[in-house]
C-alpha positions as CSV (number, residue, x, y, z in Angstrom):
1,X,-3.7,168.0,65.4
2,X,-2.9,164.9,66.9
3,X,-5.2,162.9,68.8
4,X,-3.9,162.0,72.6
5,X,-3.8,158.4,73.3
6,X,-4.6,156.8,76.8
7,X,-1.8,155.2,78.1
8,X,-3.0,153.6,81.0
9,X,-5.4,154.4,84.5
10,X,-6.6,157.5,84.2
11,X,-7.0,160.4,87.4
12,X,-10.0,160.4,88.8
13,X,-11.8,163.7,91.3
14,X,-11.3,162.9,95.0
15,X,-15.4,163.3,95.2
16,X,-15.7,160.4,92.7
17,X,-13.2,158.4,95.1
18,X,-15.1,159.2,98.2
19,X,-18.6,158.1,96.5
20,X,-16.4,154.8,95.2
21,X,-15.8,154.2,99.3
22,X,-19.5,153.7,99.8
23,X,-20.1,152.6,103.3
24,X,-16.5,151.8,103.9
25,X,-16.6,155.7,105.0
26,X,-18.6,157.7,107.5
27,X,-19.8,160.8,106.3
28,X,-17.4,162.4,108.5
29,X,-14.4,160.5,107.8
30,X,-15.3,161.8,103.9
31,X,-15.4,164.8,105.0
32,X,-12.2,165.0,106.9
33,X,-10.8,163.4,103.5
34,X,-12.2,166.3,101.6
35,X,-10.6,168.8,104.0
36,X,-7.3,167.2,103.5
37,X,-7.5,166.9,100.1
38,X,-8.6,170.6,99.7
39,X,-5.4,171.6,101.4
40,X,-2.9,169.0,99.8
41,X,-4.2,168.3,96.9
42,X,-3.0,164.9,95.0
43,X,0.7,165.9,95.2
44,X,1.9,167.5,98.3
45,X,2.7,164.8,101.2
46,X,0.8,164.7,104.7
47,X,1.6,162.6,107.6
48,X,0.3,162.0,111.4
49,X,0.6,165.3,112.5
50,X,-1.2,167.0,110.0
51,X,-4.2,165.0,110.4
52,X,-3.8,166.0,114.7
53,X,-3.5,169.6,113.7
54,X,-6.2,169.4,111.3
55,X,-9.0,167.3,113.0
56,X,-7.7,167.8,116.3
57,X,-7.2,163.7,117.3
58,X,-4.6,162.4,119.3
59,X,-1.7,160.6,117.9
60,X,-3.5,157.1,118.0
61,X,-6.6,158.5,116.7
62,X,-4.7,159.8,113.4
63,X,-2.9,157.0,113.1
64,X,-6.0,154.9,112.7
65,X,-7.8,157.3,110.2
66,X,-4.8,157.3,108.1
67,X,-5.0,153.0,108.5
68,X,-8.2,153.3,107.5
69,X,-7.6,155.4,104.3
70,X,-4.4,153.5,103.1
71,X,-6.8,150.0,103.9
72,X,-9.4,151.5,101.6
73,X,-6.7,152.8,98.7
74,X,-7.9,156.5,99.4
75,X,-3.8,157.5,100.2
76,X,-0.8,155.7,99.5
77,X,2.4,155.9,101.2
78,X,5.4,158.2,99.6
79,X,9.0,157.9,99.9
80,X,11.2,161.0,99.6
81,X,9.9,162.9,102.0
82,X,10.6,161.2,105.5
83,X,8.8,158.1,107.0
84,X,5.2,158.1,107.1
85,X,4.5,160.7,104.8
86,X,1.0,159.9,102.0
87,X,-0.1,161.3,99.3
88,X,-4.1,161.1,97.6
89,X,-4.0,158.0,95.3
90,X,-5.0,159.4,92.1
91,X,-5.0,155.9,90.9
92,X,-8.2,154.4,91.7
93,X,-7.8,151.2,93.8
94,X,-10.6,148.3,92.6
């Protein structure tokens, strides 16, 4: 049987992710992230107003959380979807 080779970055668990954000996250913000990535997962896309529905914050509220997790390389954008649409980055940012 042949042995797989490692081709580049590997995935890494979205609890490893939130423990690499440190104190760049409140506790709550990691948890919202957890909810979201729960429901989503690292391939379907999310945008603004999922994050109102979910959470319950107002469009300029949502927009800043998702600011805050594209800053900190928890999401990335996607294209193919519609504008503003993100995805977990299962690529860990350093």
């Amino acid at each position: 049987m042949a042995e797989k080779v490692d081709i580049g970055e590997g995935k890494v668990d979205i609890d490893t992710m939130l423990l690499h954000c440190g104190s760049r996250l409140s506790t709550k913000t990691k948890s919202y992230a957890r909810q979201f990535f729960d429901r989503f997962g690292w391939v379907a896309p999310f945008d603004r107003s999922d994050v109102m529905k979910m959470i319950g914050l107002k469009k300029s509220g949502a927009s800043k959380l998702l600011s805050k997790w594209i800053q900190i390389g928890l999401i990335r954008p996607v294209s193919g979807f519609g504008k503003g649409k993100y995805t977990f980055n299962a690529l860990m940012k350093d």
